[in-house]
Backbone as JSON Lines, residues from 0, in Angstrom:
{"i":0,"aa":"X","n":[0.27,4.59,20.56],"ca":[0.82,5.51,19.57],"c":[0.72,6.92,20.12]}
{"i":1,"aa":"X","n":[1.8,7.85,20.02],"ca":[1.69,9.13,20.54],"c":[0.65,10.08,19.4]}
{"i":2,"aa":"X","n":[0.33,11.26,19.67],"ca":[0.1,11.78,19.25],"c":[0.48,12.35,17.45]}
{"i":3,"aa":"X","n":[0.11,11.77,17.04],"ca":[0.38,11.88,15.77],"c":[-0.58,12.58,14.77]}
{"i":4,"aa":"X","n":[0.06,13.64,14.73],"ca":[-0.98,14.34,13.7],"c":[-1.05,13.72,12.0]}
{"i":5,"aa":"X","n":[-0.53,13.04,11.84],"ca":[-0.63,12.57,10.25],"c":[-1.41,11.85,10.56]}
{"i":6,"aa":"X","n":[-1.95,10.92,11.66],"ca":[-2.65,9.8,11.63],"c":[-4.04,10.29,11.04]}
{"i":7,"aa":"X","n":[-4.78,11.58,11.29],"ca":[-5.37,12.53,10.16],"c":[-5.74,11.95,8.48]}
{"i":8,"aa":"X","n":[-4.53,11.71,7.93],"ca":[-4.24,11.17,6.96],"c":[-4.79,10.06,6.55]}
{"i":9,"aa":"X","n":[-4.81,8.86,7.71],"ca":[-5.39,8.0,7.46],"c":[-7.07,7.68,7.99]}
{"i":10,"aa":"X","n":[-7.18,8.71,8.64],"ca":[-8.98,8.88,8.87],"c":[-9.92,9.42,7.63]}
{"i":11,"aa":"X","n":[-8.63,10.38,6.83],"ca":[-9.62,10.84,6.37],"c":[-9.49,10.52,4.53]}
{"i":12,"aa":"X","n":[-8.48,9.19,4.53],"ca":[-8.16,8.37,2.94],"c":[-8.46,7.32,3.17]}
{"i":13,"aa":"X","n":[-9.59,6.39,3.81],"ca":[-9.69,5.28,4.52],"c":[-9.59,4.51,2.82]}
{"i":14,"aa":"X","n":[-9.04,3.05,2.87],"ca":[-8.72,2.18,2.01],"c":[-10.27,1.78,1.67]}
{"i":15,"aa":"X","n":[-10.44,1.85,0.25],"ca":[-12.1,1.62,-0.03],"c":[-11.74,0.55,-0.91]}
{"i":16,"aa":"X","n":[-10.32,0.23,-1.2],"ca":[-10.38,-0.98,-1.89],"c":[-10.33,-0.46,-3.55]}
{"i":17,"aa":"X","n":[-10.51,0.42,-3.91],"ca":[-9.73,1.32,-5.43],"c":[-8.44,2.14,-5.1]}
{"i":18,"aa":"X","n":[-7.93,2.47,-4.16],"ca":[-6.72,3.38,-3.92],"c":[-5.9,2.75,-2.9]}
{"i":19,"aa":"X","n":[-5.44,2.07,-3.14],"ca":[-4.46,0.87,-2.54],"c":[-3.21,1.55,-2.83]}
{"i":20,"aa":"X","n":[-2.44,1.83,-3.78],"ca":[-1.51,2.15,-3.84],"c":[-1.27,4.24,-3.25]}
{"i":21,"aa":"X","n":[-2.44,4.83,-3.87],"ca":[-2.01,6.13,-2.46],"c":[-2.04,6.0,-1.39]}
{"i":22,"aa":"X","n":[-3.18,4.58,-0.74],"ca":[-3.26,4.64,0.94],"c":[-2.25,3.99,1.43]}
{"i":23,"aa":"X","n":[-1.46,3.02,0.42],"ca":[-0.15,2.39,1.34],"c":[0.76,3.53,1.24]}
{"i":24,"aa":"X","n":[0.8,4.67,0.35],"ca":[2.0,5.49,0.49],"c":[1.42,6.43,2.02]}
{"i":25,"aa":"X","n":[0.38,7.19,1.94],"ca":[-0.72,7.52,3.43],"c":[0.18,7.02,3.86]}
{"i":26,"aa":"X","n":[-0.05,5.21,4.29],"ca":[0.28,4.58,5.63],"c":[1.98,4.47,5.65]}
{"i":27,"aa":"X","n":[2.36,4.53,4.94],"ca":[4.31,4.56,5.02],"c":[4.33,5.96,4.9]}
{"i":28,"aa":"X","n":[3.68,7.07,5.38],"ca":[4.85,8.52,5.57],"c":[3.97,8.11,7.22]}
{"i":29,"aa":"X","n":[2.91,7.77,7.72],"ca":[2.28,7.7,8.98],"c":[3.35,6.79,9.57]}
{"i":30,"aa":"X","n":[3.64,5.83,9.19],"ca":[4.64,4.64,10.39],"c":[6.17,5.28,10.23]}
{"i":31,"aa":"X","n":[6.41,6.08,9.12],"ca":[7.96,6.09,9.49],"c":[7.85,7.43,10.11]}
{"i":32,"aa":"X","n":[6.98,8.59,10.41],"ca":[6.86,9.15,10.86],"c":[6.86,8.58,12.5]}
{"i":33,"aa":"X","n":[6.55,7.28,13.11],"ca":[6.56,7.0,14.56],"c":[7.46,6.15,14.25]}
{"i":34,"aa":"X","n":[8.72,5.7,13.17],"ca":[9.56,4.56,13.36],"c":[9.07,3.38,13.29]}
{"i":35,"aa":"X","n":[8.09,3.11,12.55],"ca":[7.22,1.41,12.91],"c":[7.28,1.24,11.64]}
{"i":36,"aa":"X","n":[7.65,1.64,10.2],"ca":[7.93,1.36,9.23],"c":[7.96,-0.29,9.03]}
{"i":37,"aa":"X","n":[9.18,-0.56,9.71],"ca":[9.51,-2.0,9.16],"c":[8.78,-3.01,9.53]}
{"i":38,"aa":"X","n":[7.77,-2.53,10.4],"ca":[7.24,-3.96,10.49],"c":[6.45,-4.28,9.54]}
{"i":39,"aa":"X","n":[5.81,-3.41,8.01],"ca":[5.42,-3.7,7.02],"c":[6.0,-4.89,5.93]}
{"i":40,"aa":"X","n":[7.46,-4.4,6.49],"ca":[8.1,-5.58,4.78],"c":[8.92,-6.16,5.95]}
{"i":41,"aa":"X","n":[9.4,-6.73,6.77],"ca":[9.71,-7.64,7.59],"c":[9.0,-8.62,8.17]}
{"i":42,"aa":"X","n":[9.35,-9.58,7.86],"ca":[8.29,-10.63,8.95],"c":[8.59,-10.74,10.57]}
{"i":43,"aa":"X","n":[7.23,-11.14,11.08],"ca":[7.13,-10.82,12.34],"c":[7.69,-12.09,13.01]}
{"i":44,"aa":"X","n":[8.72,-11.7,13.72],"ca":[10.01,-12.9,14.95],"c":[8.51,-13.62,15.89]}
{"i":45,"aa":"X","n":[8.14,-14.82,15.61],"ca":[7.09,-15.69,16.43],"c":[7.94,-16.18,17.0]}
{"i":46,"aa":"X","n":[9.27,-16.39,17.55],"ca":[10.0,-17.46,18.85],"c":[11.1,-16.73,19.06]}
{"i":47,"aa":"X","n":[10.97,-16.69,20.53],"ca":[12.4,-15.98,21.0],"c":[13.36,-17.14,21.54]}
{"i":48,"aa":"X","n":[14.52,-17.01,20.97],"ca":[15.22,-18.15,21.65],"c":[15.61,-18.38,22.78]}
{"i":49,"aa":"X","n":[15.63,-19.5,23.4],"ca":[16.06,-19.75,24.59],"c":[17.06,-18.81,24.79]}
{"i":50,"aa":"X","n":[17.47,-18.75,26.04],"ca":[18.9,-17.54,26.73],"c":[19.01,-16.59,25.39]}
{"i":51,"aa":"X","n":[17.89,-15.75,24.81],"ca":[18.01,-14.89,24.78],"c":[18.73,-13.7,25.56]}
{"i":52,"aa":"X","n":[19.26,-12.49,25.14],"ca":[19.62,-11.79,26.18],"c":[18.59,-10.87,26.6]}
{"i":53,"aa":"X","n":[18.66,-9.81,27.72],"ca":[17.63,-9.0,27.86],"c":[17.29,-7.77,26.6]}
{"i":54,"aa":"X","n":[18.32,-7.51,25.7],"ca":[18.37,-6.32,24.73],"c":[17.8,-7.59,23.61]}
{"i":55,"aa":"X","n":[17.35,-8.29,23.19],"ca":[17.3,-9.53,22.12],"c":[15.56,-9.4,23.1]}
{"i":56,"aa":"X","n":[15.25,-9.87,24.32],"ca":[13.79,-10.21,24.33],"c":[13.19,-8.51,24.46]}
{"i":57,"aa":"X","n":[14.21,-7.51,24.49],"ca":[13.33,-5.89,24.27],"c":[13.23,-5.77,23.08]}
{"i":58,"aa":"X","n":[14.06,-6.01,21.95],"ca":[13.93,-5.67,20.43],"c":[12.25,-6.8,20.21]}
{"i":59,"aa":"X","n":[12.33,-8.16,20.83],"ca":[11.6,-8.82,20.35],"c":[9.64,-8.6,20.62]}
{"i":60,"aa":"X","n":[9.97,-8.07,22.21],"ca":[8.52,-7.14,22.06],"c":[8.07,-5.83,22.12]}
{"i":61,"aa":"X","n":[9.07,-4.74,21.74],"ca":[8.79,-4.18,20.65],"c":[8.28,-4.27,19.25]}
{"i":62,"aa":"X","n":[9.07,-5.04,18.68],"ca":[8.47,-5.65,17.79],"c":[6.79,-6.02,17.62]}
{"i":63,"aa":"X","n":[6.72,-6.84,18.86],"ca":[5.38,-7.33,18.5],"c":[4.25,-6.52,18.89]}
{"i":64,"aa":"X","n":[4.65,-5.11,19.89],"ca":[3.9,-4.29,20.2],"c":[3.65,-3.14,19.3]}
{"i":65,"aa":"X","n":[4.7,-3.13,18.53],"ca":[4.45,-2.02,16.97],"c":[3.66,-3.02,15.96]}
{"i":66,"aa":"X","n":[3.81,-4.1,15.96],"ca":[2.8,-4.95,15.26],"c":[1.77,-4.64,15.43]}
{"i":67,"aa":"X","n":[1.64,-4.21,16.52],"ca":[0.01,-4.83,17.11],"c":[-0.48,-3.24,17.22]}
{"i":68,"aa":"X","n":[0.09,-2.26,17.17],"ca":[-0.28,-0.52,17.24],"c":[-0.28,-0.8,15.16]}
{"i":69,"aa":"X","n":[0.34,-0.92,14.34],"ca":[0.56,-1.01,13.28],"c":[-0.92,-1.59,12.0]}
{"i":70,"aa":"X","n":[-1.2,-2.44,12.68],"ca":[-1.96,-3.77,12.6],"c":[-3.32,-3.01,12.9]}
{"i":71,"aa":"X","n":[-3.35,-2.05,13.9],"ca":[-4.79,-1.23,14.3],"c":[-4.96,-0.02,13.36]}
{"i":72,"aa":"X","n":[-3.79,0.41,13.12],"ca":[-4.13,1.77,12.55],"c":[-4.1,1.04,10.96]}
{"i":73,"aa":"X","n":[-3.74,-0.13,10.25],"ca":[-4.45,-0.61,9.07],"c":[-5.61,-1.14,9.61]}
{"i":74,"aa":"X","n":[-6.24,-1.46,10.06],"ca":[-7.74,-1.91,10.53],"c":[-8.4,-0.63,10.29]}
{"i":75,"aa":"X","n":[-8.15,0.0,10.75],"ca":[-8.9,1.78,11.6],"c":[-9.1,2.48,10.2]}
{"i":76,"aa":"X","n":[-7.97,2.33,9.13],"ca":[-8.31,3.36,7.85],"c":[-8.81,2.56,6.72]}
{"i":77,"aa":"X","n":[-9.38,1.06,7.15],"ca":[-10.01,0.62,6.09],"c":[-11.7,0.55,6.62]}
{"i":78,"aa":"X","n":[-12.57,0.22,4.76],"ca":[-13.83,0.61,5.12],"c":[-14.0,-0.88,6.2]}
{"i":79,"aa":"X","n":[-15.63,-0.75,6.66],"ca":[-15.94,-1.93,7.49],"c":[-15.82,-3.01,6.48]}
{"i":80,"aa":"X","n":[-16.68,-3.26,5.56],"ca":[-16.23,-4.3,4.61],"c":[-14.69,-4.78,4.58]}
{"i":81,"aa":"X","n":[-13.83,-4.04,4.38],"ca":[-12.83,-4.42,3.74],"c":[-12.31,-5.32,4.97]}
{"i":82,"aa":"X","n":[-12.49,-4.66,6.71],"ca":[-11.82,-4.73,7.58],"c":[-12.14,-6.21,7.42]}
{"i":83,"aa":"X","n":[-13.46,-6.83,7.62],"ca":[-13.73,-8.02,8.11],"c":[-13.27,-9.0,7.5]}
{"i":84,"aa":"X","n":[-12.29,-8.66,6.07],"ca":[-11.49,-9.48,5.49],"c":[-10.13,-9.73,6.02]}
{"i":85,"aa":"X","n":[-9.73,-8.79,6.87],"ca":[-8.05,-8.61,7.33],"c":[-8.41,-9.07,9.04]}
{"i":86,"aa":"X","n":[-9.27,-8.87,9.55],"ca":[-9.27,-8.47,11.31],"c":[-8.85,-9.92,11.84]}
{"i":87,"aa":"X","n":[-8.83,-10.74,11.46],"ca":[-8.01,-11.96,11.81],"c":[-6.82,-12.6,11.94]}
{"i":88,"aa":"X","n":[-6.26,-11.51,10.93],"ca":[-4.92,-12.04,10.51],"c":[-4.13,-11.16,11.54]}
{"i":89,"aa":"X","n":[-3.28,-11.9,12.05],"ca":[-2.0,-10.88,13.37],"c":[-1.1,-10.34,12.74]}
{"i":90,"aa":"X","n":[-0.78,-11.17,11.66],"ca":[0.77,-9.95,11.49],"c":[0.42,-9.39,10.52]}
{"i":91,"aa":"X","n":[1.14,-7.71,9.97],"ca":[1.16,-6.99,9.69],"c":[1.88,-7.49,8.24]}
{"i":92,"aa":"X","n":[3.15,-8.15,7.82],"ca":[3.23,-8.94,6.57],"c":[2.2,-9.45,5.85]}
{"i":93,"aa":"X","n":[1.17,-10.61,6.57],"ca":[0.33,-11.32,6.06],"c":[-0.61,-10.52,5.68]}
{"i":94,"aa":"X","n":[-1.08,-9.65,6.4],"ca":[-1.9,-8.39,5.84],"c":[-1.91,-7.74,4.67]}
{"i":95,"aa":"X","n":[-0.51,-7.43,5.02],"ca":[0.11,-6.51,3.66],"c":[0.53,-7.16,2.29]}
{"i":96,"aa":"X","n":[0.53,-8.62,2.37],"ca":[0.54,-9.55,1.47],"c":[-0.43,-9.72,0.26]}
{"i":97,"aa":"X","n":[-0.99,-9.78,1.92],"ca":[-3.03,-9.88,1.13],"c":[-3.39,-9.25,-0.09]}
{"i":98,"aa":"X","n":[-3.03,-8.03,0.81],"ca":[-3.71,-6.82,0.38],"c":[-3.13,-6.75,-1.41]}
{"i":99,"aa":"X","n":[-1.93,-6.35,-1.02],"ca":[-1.01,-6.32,-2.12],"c":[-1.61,-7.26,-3.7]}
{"i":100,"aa":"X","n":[-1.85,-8.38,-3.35],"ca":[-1.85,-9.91,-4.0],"c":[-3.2,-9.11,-4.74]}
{"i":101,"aa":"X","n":[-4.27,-8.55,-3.7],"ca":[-6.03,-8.35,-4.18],"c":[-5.86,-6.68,-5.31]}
{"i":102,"aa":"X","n":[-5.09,-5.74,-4.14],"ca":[-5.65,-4.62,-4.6],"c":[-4.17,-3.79,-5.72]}
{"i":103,"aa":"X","n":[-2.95,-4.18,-5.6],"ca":[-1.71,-2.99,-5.93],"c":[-2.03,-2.89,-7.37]}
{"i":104,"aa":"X","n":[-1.67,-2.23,-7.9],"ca":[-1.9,-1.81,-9.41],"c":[-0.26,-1.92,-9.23]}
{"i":105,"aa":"X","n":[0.64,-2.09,-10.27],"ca":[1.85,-1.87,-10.56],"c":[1.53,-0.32,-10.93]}
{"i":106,"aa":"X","n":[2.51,0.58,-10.79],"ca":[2.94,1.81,-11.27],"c":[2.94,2.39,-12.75]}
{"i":107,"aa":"X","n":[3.67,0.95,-13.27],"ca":[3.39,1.47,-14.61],"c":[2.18,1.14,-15.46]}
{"i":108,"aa":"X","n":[1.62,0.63,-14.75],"ca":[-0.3,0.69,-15.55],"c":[-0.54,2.28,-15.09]}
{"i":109,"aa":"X","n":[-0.94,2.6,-13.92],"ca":[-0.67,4.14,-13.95],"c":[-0.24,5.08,-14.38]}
{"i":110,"aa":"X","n":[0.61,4.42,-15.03],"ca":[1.76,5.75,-15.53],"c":[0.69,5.83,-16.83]}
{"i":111,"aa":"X","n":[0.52,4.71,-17.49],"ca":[0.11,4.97,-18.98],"c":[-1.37,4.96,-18.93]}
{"i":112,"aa":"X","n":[-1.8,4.58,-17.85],"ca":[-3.46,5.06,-17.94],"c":[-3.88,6.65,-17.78]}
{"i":113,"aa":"X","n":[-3.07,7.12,-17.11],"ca":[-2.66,8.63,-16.8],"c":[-2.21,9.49,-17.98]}
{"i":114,"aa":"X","n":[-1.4,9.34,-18.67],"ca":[-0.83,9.24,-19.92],"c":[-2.31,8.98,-21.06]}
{"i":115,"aa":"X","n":[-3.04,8.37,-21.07],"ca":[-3.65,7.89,-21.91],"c":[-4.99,9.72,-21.42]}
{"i":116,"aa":"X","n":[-5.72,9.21,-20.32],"ca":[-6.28,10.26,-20.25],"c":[-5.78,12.15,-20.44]}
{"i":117,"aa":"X","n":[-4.8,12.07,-19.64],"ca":[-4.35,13.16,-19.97],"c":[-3.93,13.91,-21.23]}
{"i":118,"aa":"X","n":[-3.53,12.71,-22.62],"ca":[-3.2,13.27,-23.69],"c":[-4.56,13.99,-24.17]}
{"i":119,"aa":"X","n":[-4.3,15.02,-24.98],"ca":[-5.51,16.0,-25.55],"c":[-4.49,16.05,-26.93]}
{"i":120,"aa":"X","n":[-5.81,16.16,-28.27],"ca":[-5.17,16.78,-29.47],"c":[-4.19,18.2,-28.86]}
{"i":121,"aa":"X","n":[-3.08,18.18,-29.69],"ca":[-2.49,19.85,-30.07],"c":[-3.0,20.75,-30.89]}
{"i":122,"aa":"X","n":[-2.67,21.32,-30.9],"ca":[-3.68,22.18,-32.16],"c":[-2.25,21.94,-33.7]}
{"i":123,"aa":"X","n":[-3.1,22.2,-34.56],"ca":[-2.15,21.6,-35.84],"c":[-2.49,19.4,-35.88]}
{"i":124,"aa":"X","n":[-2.24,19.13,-34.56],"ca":[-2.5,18.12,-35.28],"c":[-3.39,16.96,-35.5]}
{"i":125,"aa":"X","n":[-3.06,16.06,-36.34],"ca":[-4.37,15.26,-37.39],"c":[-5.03,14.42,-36.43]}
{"i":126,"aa":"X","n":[-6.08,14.34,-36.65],"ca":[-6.97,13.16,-35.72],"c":[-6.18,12.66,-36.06]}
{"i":127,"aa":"X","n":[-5.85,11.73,-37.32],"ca":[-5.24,10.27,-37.26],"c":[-3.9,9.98,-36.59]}
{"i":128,"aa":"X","n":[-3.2,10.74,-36.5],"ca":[-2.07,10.72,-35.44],"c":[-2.07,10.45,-34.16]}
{"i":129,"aa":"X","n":[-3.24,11.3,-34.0],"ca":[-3.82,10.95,-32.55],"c":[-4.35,10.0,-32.36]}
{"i":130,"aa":"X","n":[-5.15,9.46,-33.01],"ca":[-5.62,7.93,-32.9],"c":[-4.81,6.87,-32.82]}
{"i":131,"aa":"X","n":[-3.6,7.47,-33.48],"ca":[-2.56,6.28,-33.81],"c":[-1.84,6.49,-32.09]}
{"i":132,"aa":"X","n":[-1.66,7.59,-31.87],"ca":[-0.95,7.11,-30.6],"c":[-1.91,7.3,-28.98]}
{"i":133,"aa":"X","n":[-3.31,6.76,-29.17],"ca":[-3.82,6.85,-28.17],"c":[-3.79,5.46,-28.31]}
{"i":134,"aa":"X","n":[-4.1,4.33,-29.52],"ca":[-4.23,2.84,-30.23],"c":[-2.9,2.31,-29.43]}
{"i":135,"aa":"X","n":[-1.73,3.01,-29.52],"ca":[-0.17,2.44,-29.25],"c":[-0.44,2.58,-27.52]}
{"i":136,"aa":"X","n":[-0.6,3.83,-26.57],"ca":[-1.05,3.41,-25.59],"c":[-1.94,2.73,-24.84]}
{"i":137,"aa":"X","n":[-3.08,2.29,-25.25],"ca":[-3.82,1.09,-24.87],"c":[-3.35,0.24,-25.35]}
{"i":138,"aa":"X","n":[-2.44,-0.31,-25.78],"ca":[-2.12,-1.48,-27.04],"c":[-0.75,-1.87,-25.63]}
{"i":139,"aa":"X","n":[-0.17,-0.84,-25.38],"ca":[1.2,-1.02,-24.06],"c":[0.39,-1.06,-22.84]}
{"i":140,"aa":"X","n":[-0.66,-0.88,-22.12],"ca":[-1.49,-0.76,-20.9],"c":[-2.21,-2.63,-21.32]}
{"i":141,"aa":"X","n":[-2.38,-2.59,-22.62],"ca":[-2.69,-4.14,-22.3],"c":[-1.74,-5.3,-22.42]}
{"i":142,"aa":"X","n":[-0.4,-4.6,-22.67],"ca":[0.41,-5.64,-22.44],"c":[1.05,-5.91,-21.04]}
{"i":143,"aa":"X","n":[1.12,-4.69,-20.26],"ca":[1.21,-4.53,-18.87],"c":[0.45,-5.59,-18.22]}
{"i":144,"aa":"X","n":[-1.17,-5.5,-18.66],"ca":[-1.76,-6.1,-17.88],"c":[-1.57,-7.49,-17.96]}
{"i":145,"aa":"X","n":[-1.26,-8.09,-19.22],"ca":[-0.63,-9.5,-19.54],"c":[0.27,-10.11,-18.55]}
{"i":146,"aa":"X","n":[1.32,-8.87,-18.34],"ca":[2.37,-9.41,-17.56],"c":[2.19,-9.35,-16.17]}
{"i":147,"aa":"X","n":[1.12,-8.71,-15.25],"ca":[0.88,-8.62,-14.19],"c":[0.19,-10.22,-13.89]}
């Protein structure tokens, strides 16, 4: 990997396993910043076909060499714990699978857990109003979670 100053980014937001969804955004402005983006949501080409051509076996290890630079720098920004759960797995999909499956929060639990803390009375109005619509947002944050 060249010199990359964002890689910064990921030394110093290492994945602790609660912020899954800021450190995968971290790690997607870091890879499309070097072009290695896709090897996150693409699966990784395991067989090159026979009489391949020579531009077909360069795309193909590329590929597996941004895997494998890709694959380190998610190793590198997670804690040691977390690593010794992933350091086995080769491709960068199966990883990101994982991960996804253990740690992603959907967005919109965020949205309304965010929402939920952030609301404060106004001035003028009634506790009970407010109760009523702090009751209606936990009442939608647990139906979210139903459907996750």
């Amino acid at each position: 990997m060249s010199k990359n100053p964002l890689t910064l980014i990921m030394e110093t937001n290492k994945f602790n396993g609660t912020n899954y969804n800021d450190w995968l955004k971290n790690l997607r402005i870091v890879l499309d910043f070097e072009n290695q983006g896709y090897v996150l949501d693409k699966p990784l080409p395991t067989v090159l076909p026979e009489g391949s051509s020579p531009e077909e076996r360069s795309t193909f290890e590329k590929w597996h060499e941004d895997n494998r630079k890709v694959r380190s720098i998610i190793l590198a920004s997670m804690t040691n714990e977390i690593q010794k759960q992933y350091d086995r797995l080769e491709g960068v999909p199966s990883i990101m699978l994982r991960m996804k499956d253990v740690y992603a929060i959907p967005d919109r639990h965020v949205r309304y857990y965010k929402s939920i803390l952030r609301d404060q009375d106004g001035e003028g109005s009634s506790v009970h109003s407010h109760r009523v619509k702090m009751l209606s947002l936990v009442e939608k944050l647990e139906d979210l979670k139903s459907w996750a």
